[in-house]
C-alpha positions as CSV (number, residue, x, y, z in Angstrom):
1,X,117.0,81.7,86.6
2,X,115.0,83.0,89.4
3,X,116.7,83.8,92.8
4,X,114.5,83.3,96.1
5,X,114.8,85.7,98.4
6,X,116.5,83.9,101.3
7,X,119.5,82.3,98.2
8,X,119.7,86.2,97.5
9,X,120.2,87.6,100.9
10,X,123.1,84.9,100.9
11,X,124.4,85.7,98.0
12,X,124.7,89.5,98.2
13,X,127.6,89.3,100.8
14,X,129.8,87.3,98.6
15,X,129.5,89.7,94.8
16,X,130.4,92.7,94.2
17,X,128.2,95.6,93.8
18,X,128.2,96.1,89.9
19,X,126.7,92.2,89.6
20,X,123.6,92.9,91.8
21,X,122.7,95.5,88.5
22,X,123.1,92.3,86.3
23,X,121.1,90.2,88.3
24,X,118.7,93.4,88.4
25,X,118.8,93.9,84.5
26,X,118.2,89.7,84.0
27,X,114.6,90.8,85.6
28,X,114.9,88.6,88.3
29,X,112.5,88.8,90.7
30,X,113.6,90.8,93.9
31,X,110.8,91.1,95.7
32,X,111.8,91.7,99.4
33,X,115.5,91.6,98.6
34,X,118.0,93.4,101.1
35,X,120.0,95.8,99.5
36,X,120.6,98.6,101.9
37,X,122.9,101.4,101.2
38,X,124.3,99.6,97.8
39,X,125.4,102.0,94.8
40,X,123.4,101.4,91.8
41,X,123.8,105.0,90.8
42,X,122.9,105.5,86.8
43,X,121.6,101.4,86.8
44,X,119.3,100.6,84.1
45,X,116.8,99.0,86.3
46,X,113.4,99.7,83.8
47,X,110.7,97.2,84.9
48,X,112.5,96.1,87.5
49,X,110.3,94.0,90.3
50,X,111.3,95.2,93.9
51,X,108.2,95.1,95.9
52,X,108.9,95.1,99.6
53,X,112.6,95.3,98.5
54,X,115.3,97.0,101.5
55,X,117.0,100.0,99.7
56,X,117.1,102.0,102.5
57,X,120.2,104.6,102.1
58,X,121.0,103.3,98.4
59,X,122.7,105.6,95.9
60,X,120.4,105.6,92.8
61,X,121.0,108.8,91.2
62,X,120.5,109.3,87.8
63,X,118.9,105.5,87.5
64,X,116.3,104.4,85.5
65,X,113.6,102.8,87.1
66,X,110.7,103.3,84.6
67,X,108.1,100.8,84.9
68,X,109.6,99.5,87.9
69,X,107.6,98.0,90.2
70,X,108.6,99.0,94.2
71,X,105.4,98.8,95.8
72,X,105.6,98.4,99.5
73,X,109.7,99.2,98.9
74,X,111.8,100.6,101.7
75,X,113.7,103.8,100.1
76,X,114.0,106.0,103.1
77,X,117.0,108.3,103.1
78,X,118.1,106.8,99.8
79,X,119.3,109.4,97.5
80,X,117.4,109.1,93.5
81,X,118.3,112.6,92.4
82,X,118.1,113.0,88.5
83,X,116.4,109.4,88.5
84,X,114.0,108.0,86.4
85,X,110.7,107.0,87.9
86,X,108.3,107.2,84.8
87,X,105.0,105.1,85.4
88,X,106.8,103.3,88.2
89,X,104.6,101.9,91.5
90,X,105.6,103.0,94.5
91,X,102.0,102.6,96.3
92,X,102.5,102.2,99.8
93,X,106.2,102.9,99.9
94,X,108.4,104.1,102.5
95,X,110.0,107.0,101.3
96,X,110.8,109.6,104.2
97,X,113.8,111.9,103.8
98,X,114.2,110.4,100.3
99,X,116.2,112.5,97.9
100,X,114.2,112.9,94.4
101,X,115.5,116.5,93.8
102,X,115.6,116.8,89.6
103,X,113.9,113.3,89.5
104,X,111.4,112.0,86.9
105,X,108.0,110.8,88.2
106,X,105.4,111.7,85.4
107,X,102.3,109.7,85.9
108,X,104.1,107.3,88.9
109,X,101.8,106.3,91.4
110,X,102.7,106.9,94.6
111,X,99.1,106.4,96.6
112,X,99.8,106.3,100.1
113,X,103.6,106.3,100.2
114,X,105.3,107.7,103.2
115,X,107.1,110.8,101.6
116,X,108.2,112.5,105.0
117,X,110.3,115.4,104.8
118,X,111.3,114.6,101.6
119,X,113.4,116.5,99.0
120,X,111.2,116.6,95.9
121,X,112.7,119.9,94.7
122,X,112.3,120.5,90.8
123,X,110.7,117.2,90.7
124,X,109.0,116.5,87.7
125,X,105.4,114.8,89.3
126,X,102.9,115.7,86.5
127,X,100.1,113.4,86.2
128,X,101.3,111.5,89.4
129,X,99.0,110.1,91.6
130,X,99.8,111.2,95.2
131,X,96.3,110.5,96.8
132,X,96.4,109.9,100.7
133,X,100.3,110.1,100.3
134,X,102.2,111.6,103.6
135,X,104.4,115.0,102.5
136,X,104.3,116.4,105.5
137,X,107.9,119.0,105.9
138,X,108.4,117.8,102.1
139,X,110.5,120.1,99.8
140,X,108.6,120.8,97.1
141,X,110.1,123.8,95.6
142,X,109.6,124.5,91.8
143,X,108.3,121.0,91.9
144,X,106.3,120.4,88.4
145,X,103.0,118.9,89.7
146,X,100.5,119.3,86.8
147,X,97.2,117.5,87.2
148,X,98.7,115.9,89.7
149,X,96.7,114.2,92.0
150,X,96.9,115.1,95.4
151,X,94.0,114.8,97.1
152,X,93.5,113.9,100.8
153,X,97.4,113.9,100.8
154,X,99.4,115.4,104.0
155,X,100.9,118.6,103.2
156,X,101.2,119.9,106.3
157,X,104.3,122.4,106.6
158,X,105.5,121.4,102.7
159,X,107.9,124.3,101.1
160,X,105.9,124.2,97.4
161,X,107.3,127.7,96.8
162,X,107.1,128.1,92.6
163,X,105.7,125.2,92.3
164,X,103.1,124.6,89.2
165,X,100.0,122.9,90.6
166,X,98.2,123.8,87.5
167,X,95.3,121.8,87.3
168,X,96.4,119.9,90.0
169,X,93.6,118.1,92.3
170,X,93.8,118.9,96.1
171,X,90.4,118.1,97.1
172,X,90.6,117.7,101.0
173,X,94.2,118.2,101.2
174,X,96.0,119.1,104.1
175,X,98.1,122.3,103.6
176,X,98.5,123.7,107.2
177,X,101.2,125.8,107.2
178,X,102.7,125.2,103.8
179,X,104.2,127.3,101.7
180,X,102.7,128.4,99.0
181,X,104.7,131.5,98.0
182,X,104.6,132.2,94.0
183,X,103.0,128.4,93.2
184,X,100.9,128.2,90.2
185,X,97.4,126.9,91.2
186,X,95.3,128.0,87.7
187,X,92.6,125.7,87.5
188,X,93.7,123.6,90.5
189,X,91.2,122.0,93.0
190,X,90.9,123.0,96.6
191,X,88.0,122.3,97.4
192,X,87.7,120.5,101.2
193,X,91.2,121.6,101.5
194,X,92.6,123.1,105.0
195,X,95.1,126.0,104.3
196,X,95.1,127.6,107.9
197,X,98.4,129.2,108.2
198,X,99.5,128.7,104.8
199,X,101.5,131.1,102.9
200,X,99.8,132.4,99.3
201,X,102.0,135.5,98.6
202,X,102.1,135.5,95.2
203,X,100.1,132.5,94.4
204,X,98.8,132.2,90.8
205,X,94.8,131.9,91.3
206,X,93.2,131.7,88.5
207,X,90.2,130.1,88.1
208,X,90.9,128.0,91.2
209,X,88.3,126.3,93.1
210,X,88.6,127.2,96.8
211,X,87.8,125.2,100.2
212,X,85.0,126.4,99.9
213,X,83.8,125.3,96.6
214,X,83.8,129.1,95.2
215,X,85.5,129.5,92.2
216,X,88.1,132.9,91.8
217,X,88.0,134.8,88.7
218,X,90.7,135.1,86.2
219,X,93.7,137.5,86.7
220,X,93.9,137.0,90.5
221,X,97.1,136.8,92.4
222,X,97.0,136.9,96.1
223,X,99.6,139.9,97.0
């Protein structure tokens, strides 16, 4: 049986917590369901639909939500450490001050999601697509970001110390300010990008295409 939205919002107030991840794991659809600050922490919520969906301060650490479908979802200040976000959709999200620190997001799409000083540390984004996605004051340190794709996304101020942007795409990127400090960008793609005022101490180089378009030789660290 399928839930509408308005016998859902009814219905939450009267259950207890651990049968919302039933009705969850029935793959109802919850599209624009309110379900703020709920604990479904380690929930088995793989192709879950949540589109437009209220999560705002939920505890989903350590969840699956592989396949899951939360475009337009509301997840700011919810925390999703240690979750699992494989091939989700999370275009167009709201996602500021989310916690994703040790989360799994390899090839999730994330295009134009709010990610506002959010805490993506040791995040695991390879292959994500991030394009036009807001990360400005986002913790990104020792972030895995591996032919990610990044560009045209808001960087401004973003701690990516460590991080490996290896082949990453950054085309037109804006990296004012950020902090760059021992990343990995080997084969990444800047070109377009703006990196006044950011920090490259230490900053793997190698064969990196600059703002500019100019291509740096092997070998090259930026001391």
């Amino acid at each position: 049986m399928t839930l509408t939205t308005e016998a859902q919002e009814k219905t939450l107030n009267q259950i207890p917590e651990e049968i919302f991840t039933q009705l969850l794991l029935s793959r109802n659809n919850l599209s624009g369901i309110e379900l703020i600050k709920v604990n479904l922490s380690e929930a088995n919520l793989v192709g879950a639909e949540l589109s437009s969906a209220n999560l705002s301060g939920s505890k989903l650490k350590g969840a699956n939500l592989s396949y899951a479908k939360l475009l337009q979802v509301n997840l700011q200040n919810a925390d999703c450490a240690e979750a699992s976000l494989f091939e989700a959709n999370l275009s167009n999200a709201q996602l500021a001050k989310i916690n994703l620190c040790g989360a799994f997001l390899w090839r999730a799409k994330l295009t134009r999601t709010n990610l506002l000083a959010a805490s993506l540390c040791e995040t695991d984004l390879s292959e994500a697509d991030l394009s036009f996605a807001q990360l400005t004051e986002a913790s990104l340190i020792g972030a895995y970001l591996v032919k990610t794709n990044l560009s045209e996304a808001k960087l401004c101020g973003a701690k990516l110390q460590e991080a490996n942007l290896t082949r990453a795409n950054l085309c037109n990127a804006d990296l004012r300010w950020a902090n760059l400090t021992g990343a990995d960008l080997t084969e990444a793609n800047l070109e377009g990008a703006n990196l006044y005022g950011a920090n490259l101490t230490d900053a793997k180089l190698f064969n990196t295409i600059m703002p500019n378009g100019a291509i740096l030789p092997n070998n090259l660290a930026v001391a």
